[in-house]
matplotlib code that plots the C-alpha trace (Angstrom):
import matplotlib.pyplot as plt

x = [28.4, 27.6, 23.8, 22.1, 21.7, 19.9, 21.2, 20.4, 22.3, 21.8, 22.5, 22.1, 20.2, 20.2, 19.6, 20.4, 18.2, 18.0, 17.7, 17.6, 17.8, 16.7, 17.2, 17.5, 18.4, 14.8, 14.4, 15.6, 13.9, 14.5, 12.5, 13.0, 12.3, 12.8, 9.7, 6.4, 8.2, 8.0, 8.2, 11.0, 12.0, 11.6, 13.7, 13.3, 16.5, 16.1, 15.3, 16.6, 13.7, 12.5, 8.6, 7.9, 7.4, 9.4, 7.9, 9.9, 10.5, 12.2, 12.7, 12.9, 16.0, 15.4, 14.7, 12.3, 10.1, 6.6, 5.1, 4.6, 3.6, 1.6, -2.5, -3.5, -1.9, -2.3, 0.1, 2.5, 2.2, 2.6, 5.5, 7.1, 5.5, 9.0, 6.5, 7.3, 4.5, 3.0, 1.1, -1.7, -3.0, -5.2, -7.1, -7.4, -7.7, -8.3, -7.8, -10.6, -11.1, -12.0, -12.8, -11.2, -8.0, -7.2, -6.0, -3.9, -4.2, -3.3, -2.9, 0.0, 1.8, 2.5, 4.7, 5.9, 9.6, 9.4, 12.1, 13.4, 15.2, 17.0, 15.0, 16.9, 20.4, 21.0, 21.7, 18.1, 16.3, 16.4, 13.6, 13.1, 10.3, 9.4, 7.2, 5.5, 3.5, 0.8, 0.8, -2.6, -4.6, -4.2, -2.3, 0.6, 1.9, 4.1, 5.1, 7.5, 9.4, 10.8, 12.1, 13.4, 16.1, 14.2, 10.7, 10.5, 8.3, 8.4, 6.3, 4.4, 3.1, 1.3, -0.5, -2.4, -3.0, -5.6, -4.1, -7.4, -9.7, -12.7, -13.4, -11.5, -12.8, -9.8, -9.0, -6.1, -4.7, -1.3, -0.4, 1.7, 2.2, 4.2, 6.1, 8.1, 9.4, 7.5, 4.1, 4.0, 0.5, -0.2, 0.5, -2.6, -4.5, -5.4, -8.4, -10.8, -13.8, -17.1, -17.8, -15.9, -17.3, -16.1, -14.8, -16.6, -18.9, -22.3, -20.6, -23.8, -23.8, -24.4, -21.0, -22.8, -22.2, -24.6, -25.8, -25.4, -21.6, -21.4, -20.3, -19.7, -15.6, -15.0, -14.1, -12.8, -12.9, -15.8, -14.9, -18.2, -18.2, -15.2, -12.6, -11.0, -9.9, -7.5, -5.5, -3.1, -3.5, -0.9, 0.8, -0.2, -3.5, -3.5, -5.7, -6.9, -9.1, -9.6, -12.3, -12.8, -12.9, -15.4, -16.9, -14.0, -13.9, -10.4, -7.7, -5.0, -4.2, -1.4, -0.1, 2.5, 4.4, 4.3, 6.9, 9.4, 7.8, 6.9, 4.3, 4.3, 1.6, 0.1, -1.9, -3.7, -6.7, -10.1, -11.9, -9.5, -9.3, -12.2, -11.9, -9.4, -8.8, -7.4, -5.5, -4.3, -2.4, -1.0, -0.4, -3.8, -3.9, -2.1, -1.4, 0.0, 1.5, 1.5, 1.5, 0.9, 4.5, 3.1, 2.9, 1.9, -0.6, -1.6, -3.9, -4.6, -5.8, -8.5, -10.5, -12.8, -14.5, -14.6, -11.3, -12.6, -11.1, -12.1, -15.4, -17.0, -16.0, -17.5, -20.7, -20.4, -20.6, -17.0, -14.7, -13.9, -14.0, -11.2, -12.4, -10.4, -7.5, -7.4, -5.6, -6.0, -3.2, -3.2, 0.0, 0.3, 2.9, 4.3, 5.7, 7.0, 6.2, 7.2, 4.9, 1.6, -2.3, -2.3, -4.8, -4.4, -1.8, -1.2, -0.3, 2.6, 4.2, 2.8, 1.7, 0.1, -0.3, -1.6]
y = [-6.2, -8.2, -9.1, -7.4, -9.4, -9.1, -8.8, -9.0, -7.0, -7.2, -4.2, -1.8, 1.6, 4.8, 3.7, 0.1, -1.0, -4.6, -3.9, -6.0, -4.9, -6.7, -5.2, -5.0, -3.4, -1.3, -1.1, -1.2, -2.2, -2.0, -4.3, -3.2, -7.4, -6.0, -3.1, -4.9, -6.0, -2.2, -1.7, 1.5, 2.4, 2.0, 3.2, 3.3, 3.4, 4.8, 8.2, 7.8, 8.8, 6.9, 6.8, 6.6, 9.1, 9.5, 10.9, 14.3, 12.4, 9.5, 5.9, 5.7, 3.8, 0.0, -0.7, 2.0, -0.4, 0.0, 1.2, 5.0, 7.2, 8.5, 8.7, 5.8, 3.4, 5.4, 8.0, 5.2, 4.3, 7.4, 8.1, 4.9, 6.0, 6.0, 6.6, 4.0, 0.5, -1.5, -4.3, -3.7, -6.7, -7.6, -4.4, -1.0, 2.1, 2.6, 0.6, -1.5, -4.7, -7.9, -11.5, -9.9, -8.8, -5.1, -4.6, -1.8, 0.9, -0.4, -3.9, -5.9, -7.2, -3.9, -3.2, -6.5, -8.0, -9.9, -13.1, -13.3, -16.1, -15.8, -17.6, -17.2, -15.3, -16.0, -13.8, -14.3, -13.8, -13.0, -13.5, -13.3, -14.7, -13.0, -14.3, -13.3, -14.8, -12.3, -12.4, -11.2, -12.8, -16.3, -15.9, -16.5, -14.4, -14.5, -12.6, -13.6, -10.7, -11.2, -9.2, -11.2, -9.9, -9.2, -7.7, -3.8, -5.1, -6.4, -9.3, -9.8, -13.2, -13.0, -15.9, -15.6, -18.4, -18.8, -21.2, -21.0, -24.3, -21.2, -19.0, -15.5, -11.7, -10.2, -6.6, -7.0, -4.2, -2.0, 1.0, 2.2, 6.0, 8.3, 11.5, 14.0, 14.3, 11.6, 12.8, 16.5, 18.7, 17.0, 13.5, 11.4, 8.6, 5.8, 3.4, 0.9, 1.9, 3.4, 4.8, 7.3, 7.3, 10.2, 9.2, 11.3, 11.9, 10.5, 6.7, 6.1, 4.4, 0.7, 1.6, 1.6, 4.4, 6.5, 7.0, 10.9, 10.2, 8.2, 10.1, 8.5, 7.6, 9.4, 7.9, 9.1, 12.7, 12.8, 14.6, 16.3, 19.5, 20.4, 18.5, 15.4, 13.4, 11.6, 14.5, 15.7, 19.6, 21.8, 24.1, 26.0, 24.4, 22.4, 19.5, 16.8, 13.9, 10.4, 8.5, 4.8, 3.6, 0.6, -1.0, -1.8, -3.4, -4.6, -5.1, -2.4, 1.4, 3.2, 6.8, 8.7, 11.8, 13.3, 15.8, 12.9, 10.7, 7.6, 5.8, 3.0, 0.9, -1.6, -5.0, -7.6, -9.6, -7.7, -10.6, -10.6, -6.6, -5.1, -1.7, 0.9, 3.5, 7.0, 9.5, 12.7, 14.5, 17.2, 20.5, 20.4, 19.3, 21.5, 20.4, 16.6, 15.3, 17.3, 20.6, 21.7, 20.2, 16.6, 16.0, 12.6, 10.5, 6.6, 4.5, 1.3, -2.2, -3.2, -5.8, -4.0, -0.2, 2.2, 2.6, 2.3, -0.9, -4.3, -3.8, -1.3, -3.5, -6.4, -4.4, -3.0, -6.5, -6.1, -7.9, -11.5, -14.3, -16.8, -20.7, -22.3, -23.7, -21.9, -20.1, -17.5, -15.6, -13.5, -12.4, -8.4, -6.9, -3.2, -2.2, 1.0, 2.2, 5.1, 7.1, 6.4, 5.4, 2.3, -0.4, -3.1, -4.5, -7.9, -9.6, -11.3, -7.9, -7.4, -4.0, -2.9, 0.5, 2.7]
z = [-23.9, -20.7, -20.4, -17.5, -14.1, -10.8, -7.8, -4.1, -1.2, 3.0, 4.5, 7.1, 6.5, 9.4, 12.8, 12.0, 10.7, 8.4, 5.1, 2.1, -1.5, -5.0, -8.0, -12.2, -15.3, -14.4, -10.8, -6.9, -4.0, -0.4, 2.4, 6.1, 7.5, 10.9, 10.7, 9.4, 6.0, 4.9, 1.2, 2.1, -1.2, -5.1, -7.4, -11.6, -12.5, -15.9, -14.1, -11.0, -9.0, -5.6, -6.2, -2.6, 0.0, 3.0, 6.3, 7.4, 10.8, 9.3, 10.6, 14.5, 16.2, 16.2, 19.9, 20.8, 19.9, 18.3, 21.8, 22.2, 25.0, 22.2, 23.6, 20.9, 18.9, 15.3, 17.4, 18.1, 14.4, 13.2, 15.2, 13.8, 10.2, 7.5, 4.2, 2.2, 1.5, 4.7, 4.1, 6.6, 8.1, 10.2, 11.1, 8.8, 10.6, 13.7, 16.9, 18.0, 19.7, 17.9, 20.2, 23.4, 21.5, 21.1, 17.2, 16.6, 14.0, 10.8, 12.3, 14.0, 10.8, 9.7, 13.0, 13.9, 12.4, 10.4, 9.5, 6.4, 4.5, 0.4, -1.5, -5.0, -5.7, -9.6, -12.3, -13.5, -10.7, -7.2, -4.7, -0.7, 1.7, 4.6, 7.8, 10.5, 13.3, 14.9, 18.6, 19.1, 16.3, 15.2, 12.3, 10.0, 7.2, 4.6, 1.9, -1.2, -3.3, -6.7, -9.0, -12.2, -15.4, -18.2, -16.1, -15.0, -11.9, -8.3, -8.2, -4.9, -3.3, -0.2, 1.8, 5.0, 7.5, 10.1, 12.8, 15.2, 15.4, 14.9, 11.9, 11.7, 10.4, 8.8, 6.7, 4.2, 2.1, 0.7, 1.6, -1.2, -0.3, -3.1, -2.8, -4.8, -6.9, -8.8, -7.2, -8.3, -10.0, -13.3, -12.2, -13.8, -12.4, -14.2, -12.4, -14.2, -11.4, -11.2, -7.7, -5.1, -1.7, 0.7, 4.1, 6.4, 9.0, 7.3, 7.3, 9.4, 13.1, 11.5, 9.5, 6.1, 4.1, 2.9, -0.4, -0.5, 0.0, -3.3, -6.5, -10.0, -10.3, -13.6, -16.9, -20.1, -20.1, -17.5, -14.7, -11.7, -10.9, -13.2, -10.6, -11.9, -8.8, -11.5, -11.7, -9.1, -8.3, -9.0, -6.3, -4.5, -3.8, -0.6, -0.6, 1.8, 0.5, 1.7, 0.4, -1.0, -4.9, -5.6, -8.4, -10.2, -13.8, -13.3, -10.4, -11.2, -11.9, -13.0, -11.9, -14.1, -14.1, -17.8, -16.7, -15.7, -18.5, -16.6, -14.5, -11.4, -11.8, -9.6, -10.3, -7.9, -7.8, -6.8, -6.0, -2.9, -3.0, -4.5, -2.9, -3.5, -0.6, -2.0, 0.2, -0.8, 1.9, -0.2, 2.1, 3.6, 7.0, 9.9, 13.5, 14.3, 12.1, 9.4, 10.1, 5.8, 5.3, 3.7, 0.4, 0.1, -2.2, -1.3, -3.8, -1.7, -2.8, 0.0, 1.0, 3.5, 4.0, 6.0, 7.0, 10.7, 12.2, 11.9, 13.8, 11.4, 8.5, 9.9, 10.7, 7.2, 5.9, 3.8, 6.1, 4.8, 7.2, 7.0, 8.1, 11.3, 9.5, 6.2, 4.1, 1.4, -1.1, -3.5, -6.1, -6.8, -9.2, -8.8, -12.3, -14.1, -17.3, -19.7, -19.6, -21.8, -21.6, -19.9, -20.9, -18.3, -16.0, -14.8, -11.6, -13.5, -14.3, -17.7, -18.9, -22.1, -23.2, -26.2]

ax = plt.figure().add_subplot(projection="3d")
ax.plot(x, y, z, "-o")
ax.set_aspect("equal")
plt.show()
């Protein structure tokens, strides 16, 4: 019998749009180069199940642009919003304006296209790199995917550059967001953390967040008030939650299906990311864009709260400051599992369970 190799395919998906494809015995992923270096699909082949959502509006014909006649830019970037993984660089959340630049919601990187060049095309292994210059902040990105034979994992290498001759505030994070039929009531979350603050109207006017917000991440069988965050409601309960995980013991989680009988798990370095921004859009919010028909779950590696824009980080004290000439990177892996009690996962891909 022939050993299992890797491949990598260039392609075209609806509208037109650029789309390359790695993949293994375990695993397919798709990278849209031309729209922010989106993460637009991931596949475990063993079931045959995509693990990430898709937006009921779809991707939006290449050449429209990334500018809306929307009232804001999260309207434009909503509009533009396929599901799927952005890297969200260098602003989270909403617009503001940082050293007489306006920064989008969610950040330029994540709508900007990206160039792309084949790294490695063997039977072993087959990686891209992908760059991008921002326009409106002083930096360069790029971003290396591999996915190699023998590893059920996408291995992730990202590295920032500031190109400025003066020091530069920056939010980095992932915006992995999963759909059915993977996410479904049951699914269980797995987080090494100790504290959930709720995203809400008491983040106080200096952008701290109050105290009274604050509630213990559970662990083990704990679980307040007899609701267990870990654990994804069953229909038909409609739920909206969006909140921030901190204080963690270790830089992964994993989220599994028992009914499908397998888990995605994701790993990366919390000294770069120490926070951990959940969203559960499950049914729950009506009128744009939702309107009750989303079902849609994100668990975010970040480096800054509240999800406010770079301004209330900064006044929150969370954003991290890159010197005039630096650089900083970090390496991520997005793996798959069957499905078990996970008791850690690397950044190199390597997962052990019970």
């Amino acid at each position: 019998m022939p050993r299992p190799t890797c491949s990598l395919r260039e392609h075209h998906l609806d509208h037109g749009y650029r789309a390359v494809t790695l993949d293994n015995q375990f695993l397919s992923v798709t990278l849209l180069p031309e729209k922010g270096a989106d993460i637009y699909s991931l596949v475990y082949k063993p079931r045959q199940v995509d693990v990430l959502w898709k937006s009921p509006w779809g991707l939006k014909k290449p050449g429209t642009g990334v500018v809306s006649h929307g009232a804001s830019t999260e309207a434009a970037w909503l509009e533009h919003y396929e599901g799927g993984w952005q890297l969200i660089f260098p602003n989270g959340g909403d617009e503001c304006r940082y050293k007489g630049a306006v920064l989008n919601f969610h950040g330029e990187a994540s709508v900007l296209p990206w160039d792309y060049r084949v790294v490695r095309r063997s039977a072993s292994c087959v990686s891209v790199e992908l760059t991008v210059q921002l326009y409106r902040s002083p930096f360069r990105v790029r971003r290396t995917v591999t996915v190699e034979r023998s590893l059920a994992a996408v291995l992730l290498h990202e590295t920032i550059e500031n190109q400025a001759e003066e020091d530069m505030h920056y939010m980095w994070g992932h915006h992995p967001a999963f759909g059915a039929p993977f996410l479904a009531g049951g699914c269980r979350l797995q987080l090494p953390a100790r504290t959930f603050t709720s995203h809400d109207v008491t983040i106080s006017p200096s952008s701290r967040l109050a105290p009274a917000t604050r509630s213990p991440w559970p662990q083990g069988q704990d679980a307040p008030c007899g609701v267990d965050p870990r654990v994804t409601p069953h229909p038909p309960a409609r739920v909206t939650e969006f909140g921030y995980i901190s204080e963690l013991e270790a830089g992964w989680y994993g989220l599994s299906n028992p009914s499908l009988g397998f888990g995605f798990g994701l790993a990366w370095p919390p000294e770069i990311f120490p926070y951990v921004w959940f969203w559960q859009e499950l049914r729950g919010s009506f009128g744009y864009p939702w309107y009750g028909r989303c079902y849609v779950m994100a668990v975010e590696p970040f480096t800054s709260v509240p999800g406010c824009g770079l301004e209330r980080a900064i006044a929150a004290g969370t954003a991290p400051v890159l010197a005039a000439g630096a650089k900083t990177e970090a390496s991520l892996a997005a793996v798959f599992f069957e499905d078990a009690e996970v008791r850690s996962i690397t950044n190199s891909g390597q997962v052990t369970v019970d």
